[in-house]
C-alpha positions in Angstrom: -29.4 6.6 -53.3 -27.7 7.7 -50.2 -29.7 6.4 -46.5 -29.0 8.6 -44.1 -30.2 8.6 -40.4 -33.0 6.5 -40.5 -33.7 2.8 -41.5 -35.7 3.1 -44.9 -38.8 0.7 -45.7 -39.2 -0.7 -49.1 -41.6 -3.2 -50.7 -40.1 -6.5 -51.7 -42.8 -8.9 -52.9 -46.0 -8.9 -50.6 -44.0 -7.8 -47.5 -41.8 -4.8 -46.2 -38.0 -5.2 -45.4 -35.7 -3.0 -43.5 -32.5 -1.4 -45.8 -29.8 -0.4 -42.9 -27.7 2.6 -43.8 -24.7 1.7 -42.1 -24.8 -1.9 -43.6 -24.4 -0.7 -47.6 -24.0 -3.9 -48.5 -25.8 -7.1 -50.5 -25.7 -10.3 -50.1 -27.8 -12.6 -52.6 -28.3 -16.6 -52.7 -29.0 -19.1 -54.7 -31.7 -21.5 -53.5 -30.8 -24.9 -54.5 -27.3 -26.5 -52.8 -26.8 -23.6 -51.9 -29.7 -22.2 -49.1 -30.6 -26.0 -49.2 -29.1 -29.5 -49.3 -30.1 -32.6 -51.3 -33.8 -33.3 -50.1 -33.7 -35.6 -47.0 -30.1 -36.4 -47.4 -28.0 -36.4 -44.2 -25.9 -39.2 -44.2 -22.8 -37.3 -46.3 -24.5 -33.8 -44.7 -24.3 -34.6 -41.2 -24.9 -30.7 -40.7 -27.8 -30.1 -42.4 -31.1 -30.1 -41.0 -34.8 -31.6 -42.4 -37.0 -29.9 -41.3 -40.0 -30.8 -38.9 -43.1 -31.0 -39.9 -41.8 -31.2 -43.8 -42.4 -28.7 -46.1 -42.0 -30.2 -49.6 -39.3 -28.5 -52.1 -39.5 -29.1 -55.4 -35.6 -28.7 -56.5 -33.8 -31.6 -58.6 -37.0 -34.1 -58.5 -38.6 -33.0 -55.1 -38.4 -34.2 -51.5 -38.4 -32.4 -48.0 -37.5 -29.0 -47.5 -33.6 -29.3 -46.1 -31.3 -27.0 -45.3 -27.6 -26.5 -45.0 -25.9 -25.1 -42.2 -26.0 -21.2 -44.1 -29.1 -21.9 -44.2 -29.3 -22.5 -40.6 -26.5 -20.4 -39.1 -27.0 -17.3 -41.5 -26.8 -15.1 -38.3 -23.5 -16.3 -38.1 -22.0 -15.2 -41.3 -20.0 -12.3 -42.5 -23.2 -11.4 -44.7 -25.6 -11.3 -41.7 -23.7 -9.1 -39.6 -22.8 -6.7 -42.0 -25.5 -6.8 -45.2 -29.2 -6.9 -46.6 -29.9 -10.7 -47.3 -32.0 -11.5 -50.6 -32.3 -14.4 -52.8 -31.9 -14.7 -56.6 -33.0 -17.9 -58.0 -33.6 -19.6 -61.4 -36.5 -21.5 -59.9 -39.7 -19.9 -60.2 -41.9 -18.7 -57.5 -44.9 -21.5 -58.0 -42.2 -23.6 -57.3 -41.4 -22.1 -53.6 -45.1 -22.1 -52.6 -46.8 -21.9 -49.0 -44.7 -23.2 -46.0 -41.2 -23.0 -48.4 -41.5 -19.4 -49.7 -42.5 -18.2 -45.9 -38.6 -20.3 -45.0 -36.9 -18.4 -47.7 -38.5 -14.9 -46.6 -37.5 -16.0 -42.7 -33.7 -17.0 -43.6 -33.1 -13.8 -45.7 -34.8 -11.3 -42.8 -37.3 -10.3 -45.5 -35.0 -9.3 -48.0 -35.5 -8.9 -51.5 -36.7 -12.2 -53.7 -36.0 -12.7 -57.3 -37.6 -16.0 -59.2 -36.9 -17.1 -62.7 -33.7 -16.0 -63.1 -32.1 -18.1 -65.8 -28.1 -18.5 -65.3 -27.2 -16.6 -67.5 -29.8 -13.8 -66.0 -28.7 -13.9 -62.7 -26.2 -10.9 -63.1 -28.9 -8.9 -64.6 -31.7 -10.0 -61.8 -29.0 -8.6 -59.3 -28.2 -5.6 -60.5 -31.6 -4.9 -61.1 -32.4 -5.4 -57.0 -29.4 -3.5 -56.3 -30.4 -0.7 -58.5 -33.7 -0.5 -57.1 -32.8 -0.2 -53.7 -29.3 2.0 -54.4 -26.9 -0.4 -53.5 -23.4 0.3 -55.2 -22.9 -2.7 -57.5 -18.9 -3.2 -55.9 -21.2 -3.5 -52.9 -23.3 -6.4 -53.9 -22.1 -10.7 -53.4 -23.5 -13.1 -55.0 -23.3 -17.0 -54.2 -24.4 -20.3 -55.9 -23.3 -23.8 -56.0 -22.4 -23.9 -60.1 -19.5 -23.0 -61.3 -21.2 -21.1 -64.4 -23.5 -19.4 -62.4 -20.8 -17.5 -60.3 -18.7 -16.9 -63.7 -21.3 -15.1 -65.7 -20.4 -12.4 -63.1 -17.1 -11.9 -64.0 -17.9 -8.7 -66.6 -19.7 -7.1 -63.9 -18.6 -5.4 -61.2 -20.2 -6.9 -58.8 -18.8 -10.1 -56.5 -19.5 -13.9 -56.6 -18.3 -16.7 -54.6 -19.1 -20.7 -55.9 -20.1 -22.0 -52.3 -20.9 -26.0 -51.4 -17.2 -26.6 -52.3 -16.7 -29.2 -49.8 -17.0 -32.6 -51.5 -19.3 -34.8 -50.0 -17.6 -38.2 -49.2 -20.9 -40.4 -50.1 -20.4 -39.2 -53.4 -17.0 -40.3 -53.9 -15.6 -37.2 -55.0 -17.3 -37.0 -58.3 -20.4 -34.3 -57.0 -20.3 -30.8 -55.2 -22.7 -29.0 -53.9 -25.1 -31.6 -52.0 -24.8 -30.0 -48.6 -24.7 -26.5 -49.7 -23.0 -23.2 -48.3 -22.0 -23.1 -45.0 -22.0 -19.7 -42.7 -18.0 -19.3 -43.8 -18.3 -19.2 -47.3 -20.7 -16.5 -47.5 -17.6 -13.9 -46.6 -17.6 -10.7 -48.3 -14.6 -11.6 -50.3 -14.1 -9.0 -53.6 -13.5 -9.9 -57.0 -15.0 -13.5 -58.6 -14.2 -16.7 -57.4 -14.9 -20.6 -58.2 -13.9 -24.1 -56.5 -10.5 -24.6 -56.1 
């Protein structure tokens, strides 16, 4: 699908979202560690942010809603400037109910949302999304904190990036992905790639 001209409106969910034609791009997100941080853990994740009044998230046992600082900076990044914003997630939606889903829909402008994507799924969930709004699949970045997560993409031609690659130092170098992404490592970088 080609957009010329004119911004095009398309259902995602329960809500419309804008599609820019000169931004033929996709950018979609994991949820946990990677739009979030370890609930109510700050102490090794100085930069992210618990939010006031909590919102409960249910991720990895529960706790408050925290997020990282891509989370909270996304207008900063690479993906923000240039792409559409979505979210693919293994999670499903009952999980992300009331005051959490409405945080997801806010940091992703709208953008498309796509629960219960197993790990192995996730390339298939995004090409679906891409497919259904006409977005070229060289054109669509995917990030996530887990390793296998970002290599299941590798037969596909679309991108992934493994983000929350800075180790936390509470953790003593034996856990990634606490803190989550931050605004530079969701760069439109071609081709697959993991932690170093």
């Amino acid at each position: 699908r080609q957009l010329r001209g004119e911004l095009l409106a398309v259902e995602a969910q329960d809500h419309s979202w804008w599609v820019q034609p000169g931004n033929p791009c996709l950018c979609l997100f994991d949820v946990d560690r990677t739009l979030t941080g370890k609930q109510d853990y700050t102490v090794g994740c100085k930069k992210n942010e618990v939010l006031e009044p909590h919102i409960h998230d249910t991720g990895y046992g529960g706790g408050d809603l925290t997020l990282s600082e891509l989370a909270q900076h996304m207008g900063t990044s690479a993906c923000s400037e240039q792409c559409t914003l979505g979210i693919v997630s293994a999670s499903s939606e009952e999980d992300r109910f009331g005051g959490m889903l409405d945080k997801l829909k806010s940091i992703v402008k709208g953008g498309p949302m796509k629960f219960g994507c197993q790990p192995s799924e996730k390339p298939t969930c995004a090409e679906g999304i891409a497919e259904q709004y006409g977005f070229q699949l060289k054109n669509v970045y995917f990030f996530d904190d887990m390793t296998a997560n970002v290599e299941y993409f590798r037969p596909t031609q679309m991108n992934a990036r493994q983000v929350a690659c800075e180790r936390d130092p509470w953790s003593k170098g034996h856990l990634l992905g606490l803190c989550g992404a931050t605004p530079a490592e969701a760069s439109l970088t071609k081709g697959v790639h993991t932690c170093r």
